[in-house]
py3Dmol code that shows the C-alpha trace and the ligand (Angstrom):
import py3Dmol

protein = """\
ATOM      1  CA  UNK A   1       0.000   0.000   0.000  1.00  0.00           C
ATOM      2  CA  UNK A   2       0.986   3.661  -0.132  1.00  0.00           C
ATOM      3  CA  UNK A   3       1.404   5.938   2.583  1.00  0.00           C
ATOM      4  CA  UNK A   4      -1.932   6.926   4.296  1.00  0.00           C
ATOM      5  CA  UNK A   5      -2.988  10.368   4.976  1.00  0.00           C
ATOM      6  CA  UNK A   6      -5.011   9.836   7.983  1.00  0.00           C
ATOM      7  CA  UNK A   7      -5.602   7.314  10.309  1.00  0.00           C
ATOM      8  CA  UNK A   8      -9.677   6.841   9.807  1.00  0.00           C
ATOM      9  CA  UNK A   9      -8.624   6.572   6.082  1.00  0.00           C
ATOM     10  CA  UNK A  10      -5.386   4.603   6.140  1.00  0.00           C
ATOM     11  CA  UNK A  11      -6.017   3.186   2.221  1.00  0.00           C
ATOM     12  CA  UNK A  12      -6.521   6.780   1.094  1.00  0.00           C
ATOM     13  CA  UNK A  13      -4.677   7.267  -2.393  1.00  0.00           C
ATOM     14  CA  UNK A  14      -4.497   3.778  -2.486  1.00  0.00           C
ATOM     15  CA  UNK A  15      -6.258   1.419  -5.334  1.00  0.00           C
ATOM     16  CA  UNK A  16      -8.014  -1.544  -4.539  1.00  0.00           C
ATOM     17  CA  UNK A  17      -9.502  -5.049  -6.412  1.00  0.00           C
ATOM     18  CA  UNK A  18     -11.509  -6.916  -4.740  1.00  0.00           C
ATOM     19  CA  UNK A  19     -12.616 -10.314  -6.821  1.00  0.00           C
ATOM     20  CA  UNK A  20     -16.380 -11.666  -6.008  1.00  0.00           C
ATOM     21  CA  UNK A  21     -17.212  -8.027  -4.858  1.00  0.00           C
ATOM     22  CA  UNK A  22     -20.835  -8.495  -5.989  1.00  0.00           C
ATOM     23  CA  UNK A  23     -22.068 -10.650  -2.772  1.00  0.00           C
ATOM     24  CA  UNK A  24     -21.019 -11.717   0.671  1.00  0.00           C
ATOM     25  CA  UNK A  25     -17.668 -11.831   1.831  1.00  0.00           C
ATOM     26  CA  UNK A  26     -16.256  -9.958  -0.896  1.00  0.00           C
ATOM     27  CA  UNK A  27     -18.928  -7.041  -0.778  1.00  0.00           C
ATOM     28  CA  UNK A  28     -18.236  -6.321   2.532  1.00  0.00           C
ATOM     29  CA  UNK A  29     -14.577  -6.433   1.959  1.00  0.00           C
ATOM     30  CA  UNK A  30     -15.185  -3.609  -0.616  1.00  0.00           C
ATOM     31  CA  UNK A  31     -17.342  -1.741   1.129  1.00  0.00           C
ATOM     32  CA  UNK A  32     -14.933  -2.080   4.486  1.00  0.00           C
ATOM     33  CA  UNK A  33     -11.898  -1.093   2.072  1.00  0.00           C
ATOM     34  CA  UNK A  34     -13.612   1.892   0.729  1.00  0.00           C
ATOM     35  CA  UNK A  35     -14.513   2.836   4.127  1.00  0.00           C
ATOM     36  CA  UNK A  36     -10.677   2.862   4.710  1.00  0.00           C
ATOM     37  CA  UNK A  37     -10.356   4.989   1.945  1.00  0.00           C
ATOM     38  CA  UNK A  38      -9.187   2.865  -1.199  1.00  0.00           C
ATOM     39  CA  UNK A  39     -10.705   3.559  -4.310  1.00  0.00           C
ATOM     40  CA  UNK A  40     -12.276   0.003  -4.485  1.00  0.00           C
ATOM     41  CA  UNK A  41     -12.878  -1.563  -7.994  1.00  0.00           C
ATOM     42  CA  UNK A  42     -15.643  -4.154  -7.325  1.00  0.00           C
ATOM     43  CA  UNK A  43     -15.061  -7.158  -9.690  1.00  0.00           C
ATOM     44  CA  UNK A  44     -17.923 -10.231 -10.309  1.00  0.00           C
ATOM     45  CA  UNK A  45     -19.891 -11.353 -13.192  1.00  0.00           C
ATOM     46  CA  UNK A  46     -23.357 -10.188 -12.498  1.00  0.00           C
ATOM     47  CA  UNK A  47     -23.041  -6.170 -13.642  1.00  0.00           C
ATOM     48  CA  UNK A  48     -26.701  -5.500 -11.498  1.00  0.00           C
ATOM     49  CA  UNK A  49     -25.205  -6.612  -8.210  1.00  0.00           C
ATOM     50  CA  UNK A  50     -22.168  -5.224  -8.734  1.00  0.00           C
ATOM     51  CA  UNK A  51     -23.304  -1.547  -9.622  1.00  0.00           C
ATOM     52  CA  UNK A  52     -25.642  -1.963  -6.662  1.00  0.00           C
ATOM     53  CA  UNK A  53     -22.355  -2.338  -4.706  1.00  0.00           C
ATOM     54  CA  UNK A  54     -21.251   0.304  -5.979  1.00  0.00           C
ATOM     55  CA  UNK A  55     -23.701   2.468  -5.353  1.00  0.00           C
ATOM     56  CA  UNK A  56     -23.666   2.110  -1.732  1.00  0.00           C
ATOM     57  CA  UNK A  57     -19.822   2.536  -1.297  1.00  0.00           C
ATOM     58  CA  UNK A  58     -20.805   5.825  -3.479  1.00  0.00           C
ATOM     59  CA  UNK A  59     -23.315   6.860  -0.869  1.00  0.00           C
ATOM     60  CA  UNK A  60     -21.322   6.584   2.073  1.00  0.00           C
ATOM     61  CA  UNK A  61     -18.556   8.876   0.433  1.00  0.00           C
ATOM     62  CA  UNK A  62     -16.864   6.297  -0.720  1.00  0.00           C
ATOM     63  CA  UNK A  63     -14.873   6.065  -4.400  1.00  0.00           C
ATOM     64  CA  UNK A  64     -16.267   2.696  -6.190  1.00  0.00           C
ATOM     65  CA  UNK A  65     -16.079   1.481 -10.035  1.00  0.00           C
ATOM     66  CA  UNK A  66     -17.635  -1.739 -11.373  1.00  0.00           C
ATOM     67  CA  UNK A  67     -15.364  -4.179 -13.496  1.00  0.00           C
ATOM     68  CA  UNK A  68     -17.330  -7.218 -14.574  1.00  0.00           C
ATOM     69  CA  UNK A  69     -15.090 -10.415 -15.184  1.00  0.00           C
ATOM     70  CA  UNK A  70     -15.398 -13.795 -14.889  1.00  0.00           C
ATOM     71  CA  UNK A  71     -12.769 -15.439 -13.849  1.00  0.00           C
ATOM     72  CA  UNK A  72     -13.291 -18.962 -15.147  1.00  0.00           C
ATOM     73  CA  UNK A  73      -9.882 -18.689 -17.000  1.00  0.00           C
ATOM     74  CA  UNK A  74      -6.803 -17.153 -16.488  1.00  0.00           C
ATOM     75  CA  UNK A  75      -7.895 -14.938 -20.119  1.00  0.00           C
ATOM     76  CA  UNK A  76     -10.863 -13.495 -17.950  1.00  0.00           C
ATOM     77  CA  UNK A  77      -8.391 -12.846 -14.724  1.00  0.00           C
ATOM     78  CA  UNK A  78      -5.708 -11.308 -17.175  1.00  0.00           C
ATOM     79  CA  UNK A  79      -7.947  -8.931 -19.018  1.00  0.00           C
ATOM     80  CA  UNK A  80      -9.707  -7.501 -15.886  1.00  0.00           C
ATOM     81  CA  UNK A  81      -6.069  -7.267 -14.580  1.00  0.00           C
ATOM     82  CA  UNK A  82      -5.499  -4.631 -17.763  1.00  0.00           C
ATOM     83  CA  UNK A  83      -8.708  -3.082 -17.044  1.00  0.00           C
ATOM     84  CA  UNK A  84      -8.079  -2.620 -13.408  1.00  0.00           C
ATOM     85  CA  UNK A  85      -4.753  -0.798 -13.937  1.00  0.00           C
ATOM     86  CA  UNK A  86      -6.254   1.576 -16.329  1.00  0.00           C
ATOM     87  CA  UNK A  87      -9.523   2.051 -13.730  1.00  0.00           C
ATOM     88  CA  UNK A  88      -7.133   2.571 -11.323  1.00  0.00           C
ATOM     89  CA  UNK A  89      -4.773   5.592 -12.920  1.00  0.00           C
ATOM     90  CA  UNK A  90      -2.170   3.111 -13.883  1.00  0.00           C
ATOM     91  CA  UNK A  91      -1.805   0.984 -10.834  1.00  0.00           C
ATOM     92  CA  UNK A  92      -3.397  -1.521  -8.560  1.00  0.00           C
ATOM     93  CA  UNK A  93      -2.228  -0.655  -4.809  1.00  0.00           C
ATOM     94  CA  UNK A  94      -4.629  -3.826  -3.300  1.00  0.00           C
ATOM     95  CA  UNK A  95      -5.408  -6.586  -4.424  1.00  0.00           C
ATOM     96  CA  UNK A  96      -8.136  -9.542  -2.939  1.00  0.00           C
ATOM     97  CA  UNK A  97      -8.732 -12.826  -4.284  1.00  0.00           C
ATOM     98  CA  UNK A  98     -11.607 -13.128  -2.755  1.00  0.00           C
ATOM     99  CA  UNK A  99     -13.815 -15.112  -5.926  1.00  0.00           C
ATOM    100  CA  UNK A 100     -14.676 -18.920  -5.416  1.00  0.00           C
ATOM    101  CA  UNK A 101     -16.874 -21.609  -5.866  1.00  0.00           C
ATOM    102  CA  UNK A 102     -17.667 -24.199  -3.765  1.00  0.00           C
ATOM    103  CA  UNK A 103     -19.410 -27.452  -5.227  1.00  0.00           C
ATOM    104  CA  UNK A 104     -19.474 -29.975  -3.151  1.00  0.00           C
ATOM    105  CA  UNK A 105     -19.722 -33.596  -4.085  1.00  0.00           C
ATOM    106  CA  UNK A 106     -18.335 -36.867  -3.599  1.00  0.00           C
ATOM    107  CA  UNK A 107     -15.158 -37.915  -5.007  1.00  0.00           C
ATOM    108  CA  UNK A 108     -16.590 -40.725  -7.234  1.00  0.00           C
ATOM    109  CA  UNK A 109     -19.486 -38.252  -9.000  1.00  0.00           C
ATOM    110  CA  UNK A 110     -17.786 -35.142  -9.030  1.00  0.00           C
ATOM    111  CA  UNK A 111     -17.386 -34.354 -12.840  1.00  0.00           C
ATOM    112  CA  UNK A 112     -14.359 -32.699 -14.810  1.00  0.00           C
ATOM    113  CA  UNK A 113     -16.487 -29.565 -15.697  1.00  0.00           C
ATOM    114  CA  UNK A 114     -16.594 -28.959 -11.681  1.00  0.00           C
ATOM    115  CA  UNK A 115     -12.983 -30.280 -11.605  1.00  0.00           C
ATOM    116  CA  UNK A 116     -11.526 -27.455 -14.244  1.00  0.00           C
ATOM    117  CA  UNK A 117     -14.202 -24.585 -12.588  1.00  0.00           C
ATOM    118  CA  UNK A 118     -13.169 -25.092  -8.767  1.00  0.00           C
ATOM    119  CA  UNK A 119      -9.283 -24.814  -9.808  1.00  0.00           C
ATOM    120  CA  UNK A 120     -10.332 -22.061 -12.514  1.00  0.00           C
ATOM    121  CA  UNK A 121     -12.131 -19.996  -9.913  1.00  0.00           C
ATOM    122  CA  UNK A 122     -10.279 -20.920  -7.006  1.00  0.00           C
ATOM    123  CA  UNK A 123      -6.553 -21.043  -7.775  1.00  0.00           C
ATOM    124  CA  UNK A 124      -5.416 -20.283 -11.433  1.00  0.00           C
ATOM    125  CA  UNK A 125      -7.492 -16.938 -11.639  1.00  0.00           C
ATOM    126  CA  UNK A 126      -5.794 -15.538  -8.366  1.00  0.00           C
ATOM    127  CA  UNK A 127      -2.395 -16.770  -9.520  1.00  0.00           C
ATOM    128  CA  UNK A 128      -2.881 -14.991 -12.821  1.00  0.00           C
ATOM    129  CA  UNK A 129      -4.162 -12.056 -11.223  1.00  0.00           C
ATOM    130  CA  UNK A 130      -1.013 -11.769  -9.211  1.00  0.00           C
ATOM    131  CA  UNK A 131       1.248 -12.797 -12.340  1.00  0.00           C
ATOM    132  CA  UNK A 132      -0.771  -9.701 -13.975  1.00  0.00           C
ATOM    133  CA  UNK A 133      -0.779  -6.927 -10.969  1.00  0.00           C
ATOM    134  CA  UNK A 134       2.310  -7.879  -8.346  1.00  0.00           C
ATOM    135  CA  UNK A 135       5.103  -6.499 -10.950  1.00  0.00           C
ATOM    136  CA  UNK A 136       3.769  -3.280 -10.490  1.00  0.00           C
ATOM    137  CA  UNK A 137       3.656  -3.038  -6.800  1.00  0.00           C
ATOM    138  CA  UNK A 138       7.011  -4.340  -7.008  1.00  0.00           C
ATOM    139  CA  UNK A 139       8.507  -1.862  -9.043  1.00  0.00           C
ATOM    140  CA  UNK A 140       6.694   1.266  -6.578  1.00  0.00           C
ATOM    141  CA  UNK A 141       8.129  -1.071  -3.904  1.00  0.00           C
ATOM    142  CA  UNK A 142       4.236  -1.754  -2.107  1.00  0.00           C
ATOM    143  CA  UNK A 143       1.898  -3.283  -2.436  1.00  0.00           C
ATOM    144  CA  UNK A 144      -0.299  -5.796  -0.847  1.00  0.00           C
ATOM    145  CA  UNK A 145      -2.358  -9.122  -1.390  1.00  0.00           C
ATOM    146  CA  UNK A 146      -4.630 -11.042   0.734  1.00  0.00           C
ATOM    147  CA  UNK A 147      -6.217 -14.195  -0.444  1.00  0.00           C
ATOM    148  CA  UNK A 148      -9.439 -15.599   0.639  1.00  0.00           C
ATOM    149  CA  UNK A 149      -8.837 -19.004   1.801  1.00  0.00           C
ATOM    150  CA  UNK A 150     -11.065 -21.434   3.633  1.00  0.00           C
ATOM    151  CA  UNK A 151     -10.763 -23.577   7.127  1.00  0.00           C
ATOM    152  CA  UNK A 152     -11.811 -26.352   4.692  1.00  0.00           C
ATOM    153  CA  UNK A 153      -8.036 -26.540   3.199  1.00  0.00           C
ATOM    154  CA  UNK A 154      -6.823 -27.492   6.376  1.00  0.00           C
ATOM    155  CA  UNK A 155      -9.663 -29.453   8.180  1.00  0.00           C
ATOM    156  CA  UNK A 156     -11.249 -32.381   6.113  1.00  0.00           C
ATOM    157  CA  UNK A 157     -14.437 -32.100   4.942  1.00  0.00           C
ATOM    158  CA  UNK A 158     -16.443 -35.270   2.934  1.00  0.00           C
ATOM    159  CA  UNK A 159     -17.471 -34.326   0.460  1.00  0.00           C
ATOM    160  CA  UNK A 160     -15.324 -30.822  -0.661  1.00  0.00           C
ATOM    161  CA  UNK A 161     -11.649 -32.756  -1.225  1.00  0.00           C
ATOM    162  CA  UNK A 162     -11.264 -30.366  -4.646  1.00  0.00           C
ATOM    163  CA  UNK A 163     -12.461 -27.534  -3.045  1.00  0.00           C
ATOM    164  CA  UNK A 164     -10.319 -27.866  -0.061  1.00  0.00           C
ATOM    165  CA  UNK A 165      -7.118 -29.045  -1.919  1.00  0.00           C
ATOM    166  CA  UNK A 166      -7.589 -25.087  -4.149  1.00  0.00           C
ATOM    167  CA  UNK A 167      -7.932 -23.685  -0.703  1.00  0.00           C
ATOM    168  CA  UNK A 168      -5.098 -25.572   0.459  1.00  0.00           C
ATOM    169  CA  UNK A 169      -2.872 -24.392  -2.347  1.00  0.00           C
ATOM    170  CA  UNK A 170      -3.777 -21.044  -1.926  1.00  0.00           C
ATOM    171  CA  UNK A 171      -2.446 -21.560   1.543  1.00  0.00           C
ATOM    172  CA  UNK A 172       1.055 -22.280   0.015  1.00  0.00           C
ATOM    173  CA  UNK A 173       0.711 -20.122  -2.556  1.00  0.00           C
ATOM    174  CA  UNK A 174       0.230 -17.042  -0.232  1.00  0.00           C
ATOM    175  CA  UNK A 175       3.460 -18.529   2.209  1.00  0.00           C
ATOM    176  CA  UNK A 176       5.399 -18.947  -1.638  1.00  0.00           C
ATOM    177  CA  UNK A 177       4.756 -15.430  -2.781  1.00  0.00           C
ATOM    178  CA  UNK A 178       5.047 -13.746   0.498  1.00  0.00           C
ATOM    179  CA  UNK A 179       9.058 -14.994   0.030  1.00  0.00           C
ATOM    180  CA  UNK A 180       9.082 -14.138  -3.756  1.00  0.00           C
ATOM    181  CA  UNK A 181       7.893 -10.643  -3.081  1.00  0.00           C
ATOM    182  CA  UNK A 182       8.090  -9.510   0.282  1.00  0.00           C
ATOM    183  CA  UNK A 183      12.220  -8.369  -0.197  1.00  0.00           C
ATOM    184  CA  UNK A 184      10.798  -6.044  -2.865  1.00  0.00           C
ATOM    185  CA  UNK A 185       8.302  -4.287  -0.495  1.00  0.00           C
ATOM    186  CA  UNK A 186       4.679  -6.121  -0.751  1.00  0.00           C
ATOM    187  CA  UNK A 187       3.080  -8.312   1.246  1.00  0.00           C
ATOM    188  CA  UNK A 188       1.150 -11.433   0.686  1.00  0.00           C
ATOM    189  CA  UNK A 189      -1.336 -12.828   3.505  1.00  0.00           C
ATOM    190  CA  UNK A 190      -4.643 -14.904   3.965  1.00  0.00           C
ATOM    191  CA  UNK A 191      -7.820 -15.275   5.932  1.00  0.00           C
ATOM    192  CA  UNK A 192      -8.994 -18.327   6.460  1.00  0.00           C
ATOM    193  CA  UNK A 193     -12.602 -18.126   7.226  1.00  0.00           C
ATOM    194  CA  UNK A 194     -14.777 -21.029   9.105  1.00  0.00           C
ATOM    195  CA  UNK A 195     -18.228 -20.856   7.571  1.00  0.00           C
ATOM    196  CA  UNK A 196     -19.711 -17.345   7.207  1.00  0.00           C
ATOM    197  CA  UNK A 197     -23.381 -16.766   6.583  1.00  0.00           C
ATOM    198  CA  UNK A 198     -23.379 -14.879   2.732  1.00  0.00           C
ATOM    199  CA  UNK A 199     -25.703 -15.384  -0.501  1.00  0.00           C
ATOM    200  CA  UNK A 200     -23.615 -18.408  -1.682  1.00  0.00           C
ATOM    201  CA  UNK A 201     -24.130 -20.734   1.773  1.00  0.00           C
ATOM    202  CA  UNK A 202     -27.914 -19.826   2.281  1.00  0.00           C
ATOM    203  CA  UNK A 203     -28.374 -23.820   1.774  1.00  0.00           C
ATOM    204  CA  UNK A 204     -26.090 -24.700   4.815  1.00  0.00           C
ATOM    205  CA  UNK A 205     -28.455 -23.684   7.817  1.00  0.00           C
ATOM    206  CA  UNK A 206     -28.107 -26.995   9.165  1.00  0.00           C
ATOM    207  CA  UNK A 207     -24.092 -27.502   9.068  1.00  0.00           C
ATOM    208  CA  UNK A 208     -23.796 -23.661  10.013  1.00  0.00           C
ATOM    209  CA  UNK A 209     -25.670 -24.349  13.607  1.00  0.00           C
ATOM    210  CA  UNK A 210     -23.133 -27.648  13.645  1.00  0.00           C
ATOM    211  CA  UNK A 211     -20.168 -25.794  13.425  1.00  0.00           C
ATOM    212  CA  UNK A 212     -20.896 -23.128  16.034  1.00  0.00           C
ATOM    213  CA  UNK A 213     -21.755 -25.841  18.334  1.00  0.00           C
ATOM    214  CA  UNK A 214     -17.998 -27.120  18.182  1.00  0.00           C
ATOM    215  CA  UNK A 215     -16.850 -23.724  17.529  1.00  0.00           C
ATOM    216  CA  UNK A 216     -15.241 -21.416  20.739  1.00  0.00           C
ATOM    217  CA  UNK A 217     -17.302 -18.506  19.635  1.00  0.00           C
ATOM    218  CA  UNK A 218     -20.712 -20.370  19.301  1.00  0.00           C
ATOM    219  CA  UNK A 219     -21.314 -18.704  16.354  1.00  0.00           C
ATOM    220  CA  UNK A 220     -20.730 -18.490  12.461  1.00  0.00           C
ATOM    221  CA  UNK A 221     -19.107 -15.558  11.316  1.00  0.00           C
ATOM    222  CA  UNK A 222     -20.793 -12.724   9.482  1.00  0.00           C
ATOM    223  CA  UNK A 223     -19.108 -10.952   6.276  1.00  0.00           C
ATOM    224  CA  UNK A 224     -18.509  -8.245   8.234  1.00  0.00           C
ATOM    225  CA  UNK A 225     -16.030 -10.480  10.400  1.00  0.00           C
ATOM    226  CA  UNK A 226     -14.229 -11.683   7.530  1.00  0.00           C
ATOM    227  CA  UNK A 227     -13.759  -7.971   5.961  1.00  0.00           C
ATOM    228  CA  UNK A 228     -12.253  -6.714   9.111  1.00  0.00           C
ATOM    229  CA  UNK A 229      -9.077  -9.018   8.762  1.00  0.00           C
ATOM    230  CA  UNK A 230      -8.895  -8.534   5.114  1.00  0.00           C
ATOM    231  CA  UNK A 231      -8.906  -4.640   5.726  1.00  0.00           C
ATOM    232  CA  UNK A 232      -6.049  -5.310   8.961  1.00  0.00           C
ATOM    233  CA  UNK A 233      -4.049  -7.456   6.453  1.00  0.00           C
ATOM    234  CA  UNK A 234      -4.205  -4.588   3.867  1.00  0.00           C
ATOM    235  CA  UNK A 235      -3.499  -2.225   5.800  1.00  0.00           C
ATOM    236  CA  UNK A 236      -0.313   0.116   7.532  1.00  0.00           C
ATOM    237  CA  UNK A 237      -1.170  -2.132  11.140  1.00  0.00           C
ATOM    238  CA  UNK A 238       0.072  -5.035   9.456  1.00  0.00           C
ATOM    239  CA  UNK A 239       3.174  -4.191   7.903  1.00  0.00           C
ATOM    240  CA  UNK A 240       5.394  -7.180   9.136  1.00  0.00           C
ATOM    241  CA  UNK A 241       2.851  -9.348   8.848  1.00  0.00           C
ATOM    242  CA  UNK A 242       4.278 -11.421   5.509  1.00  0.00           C
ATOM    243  CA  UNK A 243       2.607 -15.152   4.360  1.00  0.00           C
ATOM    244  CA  UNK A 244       0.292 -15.820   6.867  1.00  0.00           C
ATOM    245  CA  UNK A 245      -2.747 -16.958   7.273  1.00  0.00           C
ATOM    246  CA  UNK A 246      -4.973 -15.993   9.874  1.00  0.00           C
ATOM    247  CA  UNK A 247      -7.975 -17.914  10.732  1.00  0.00           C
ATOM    248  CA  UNK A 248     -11.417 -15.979  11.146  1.00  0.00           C
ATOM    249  CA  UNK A 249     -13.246 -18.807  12.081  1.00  0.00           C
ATOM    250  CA  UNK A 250     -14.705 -18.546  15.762  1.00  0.00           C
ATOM    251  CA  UNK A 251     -11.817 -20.634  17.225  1.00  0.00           C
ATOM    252  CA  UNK A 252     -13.306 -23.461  14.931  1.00  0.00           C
ATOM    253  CA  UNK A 253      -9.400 -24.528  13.725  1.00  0.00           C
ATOM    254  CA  UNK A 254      -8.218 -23.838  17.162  1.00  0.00           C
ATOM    255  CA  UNK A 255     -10.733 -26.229  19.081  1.00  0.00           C
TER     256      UNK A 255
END
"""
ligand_1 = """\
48
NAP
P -20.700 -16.009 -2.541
O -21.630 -15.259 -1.672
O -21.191 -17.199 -3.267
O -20.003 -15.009 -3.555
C -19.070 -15.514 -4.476
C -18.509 -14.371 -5.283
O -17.597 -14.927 -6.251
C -19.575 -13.613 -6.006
O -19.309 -12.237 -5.938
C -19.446 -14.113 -7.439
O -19.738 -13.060 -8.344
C -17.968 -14.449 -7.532
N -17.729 -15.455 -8.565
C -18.169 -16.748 -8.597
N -17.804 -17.333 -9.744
C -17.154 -16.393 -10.470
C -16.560 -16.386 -11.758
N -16.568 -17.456 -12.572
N -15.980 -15.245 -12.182
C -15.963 -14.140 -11.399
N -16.511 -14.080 -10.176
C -17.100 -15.198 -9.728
O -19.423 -16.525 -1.722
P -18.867 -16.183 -0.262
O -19.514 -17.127 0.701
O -18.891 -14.725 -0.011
O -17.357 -16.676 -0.438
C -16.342 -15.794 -0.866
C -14.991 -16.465 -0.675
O -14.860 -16.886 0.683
C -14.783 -17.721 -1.527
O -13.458 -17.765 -1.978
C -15.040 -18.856 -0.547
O -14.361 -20.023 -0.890
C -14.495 -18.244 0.738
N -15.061 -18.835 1.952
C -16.395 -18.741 2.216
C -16.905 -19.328 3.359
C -18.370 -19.252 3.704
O -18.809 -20.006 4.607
N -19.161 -18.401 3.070
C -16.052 -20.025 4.235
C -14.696 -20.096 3.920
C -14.208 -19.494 2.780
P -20.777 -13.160 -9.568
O -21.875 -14.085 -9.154
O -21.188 -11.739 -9.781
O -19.934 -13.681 -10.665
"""
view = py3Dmol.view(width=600, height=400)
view.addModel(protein, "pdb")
view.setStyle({"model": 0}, {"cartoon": {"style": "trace"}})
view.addModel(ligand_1, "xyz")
view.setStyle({"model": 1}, {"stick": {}})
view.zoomTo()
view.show()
């Protein structure tokens, strides 16, 4: 990131992409960032919900721009990479890889189509992404990632074994580029959420009330929770904090 010019706006003059910005976890990471004072380009495939987002951030005094993507292949992550730099006066400052999918199935059924989207979605669109946006934060020296991981690529789940295994690599990936990148000035970290009530897990009521039973918290996290740490990651309170990945999860991983 670049340096702040006050500390309720620490992400002032600084750009930001935030990938699945049109619902949950990735909404309220761009509305948190923009409270922060990024410019915050809000990235999905559905143009409605994602002006809509942008909107809001617009109505709190916020600075918002919709760039719709889909990030199925790294062609899609690499061209809203270009488009981001230009929306952004030349540079990206921020960057969250926040889009995935998660179908879950068993082993034996699950099909290649889910195979290639999970890994698309998950773990070769954020790798492009930084391929495409990291060399310029390296050459201004800052810059920052975080990654949105999941609890699921370190606890096993039946039933989500692809889905965990992107979520896993995304682990690595984030410890891997945090030593590529950090001796040049930008840092690389994760969240790793426990389940979090958004749009895309209204059909898991039932294994939501089963984790907060085992979870220290007794309760799911809301996006809100999850957008916190993102914006702490991103920002000038974290600036020695390089590869991790910190768990948002109620205790769940912990317990
Ligand atoms: P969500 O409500 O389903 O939202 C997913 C976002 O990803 C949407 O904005 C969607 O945008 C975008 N997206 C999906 N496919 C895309 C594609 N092909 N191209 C571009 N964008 C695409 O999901 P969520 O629950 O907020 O989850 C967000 C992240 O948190 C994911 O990486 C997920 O793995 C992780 N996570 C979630 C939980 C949880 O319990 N919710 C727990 C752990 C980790 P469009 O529909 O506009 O394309």
């Amino acid at each position: 990131m670049t340096s702040s010019s006050s500390t309720s706006t620490p992400l002032a003059d600084n750009v930001a992409l935030v990938t699945g910005a049109t619902s949950g976890i990735g909404r309220a990471a761009a509305e948190h960032l923009a409270e922060l004072g990024a410019h915050v380009l809000v990235s999905g495939r559905d143009v409605e919900r994602g002006e809509a987002v942008v909107a809001t951030i617009r109505a709190a005094g916020g600075k918002a721009d919709f760039l719709a993507a889909d990030l199925a292949d790294v062609y899609g992550a690499r061209d809203l990479a270009q488009r981001a730099i230009e929306a952004g006066g030349g540079r990206v400052d921020i960057l969250v890889n926040n889009a995935g999918i998660f179908p879950f199935g068993s082993t034996v059924e699950f099909s290649n189509d889910d195979f290639d989207a999970v890994v698309g979605v998950n773990l070769k669109s954020p790798f492009a992404l930084v391929q495409a946006l990291v060399p310029g934060m390296v050459e201004r020296g800052a810059g920052t990632v975080v990654n949105v991981s999941s609890a699921a690529g370190q606890r096993a789940l039946p039933a989500a074994g692809v889905y965990s295994a992107t979520k896993a690599a995304l682990d690595q990936l984030t410890r891997s580029w945090a030593a590529e990148f950090g001796p040049s000035g930008v840092r690389v970290n994760a969240v790793s959420p426990g389940p979090v009530r958004t749009e895309g897990t209204v059909d898991f009521t039932d294994l939501h009330a089963e984790f907060a039973e085992i979870s220290p918290s007794r309760r799911v996290s809301e996006p809100a929770d999850i957008a916190a740490a993102i914006g702490f990651l991103a920002g000038p309170g974290a600036s020695n904090i390089h590869g991790t990945v910190l768990p948002v999860d109620g205790g769940y991983l912990a317990a």
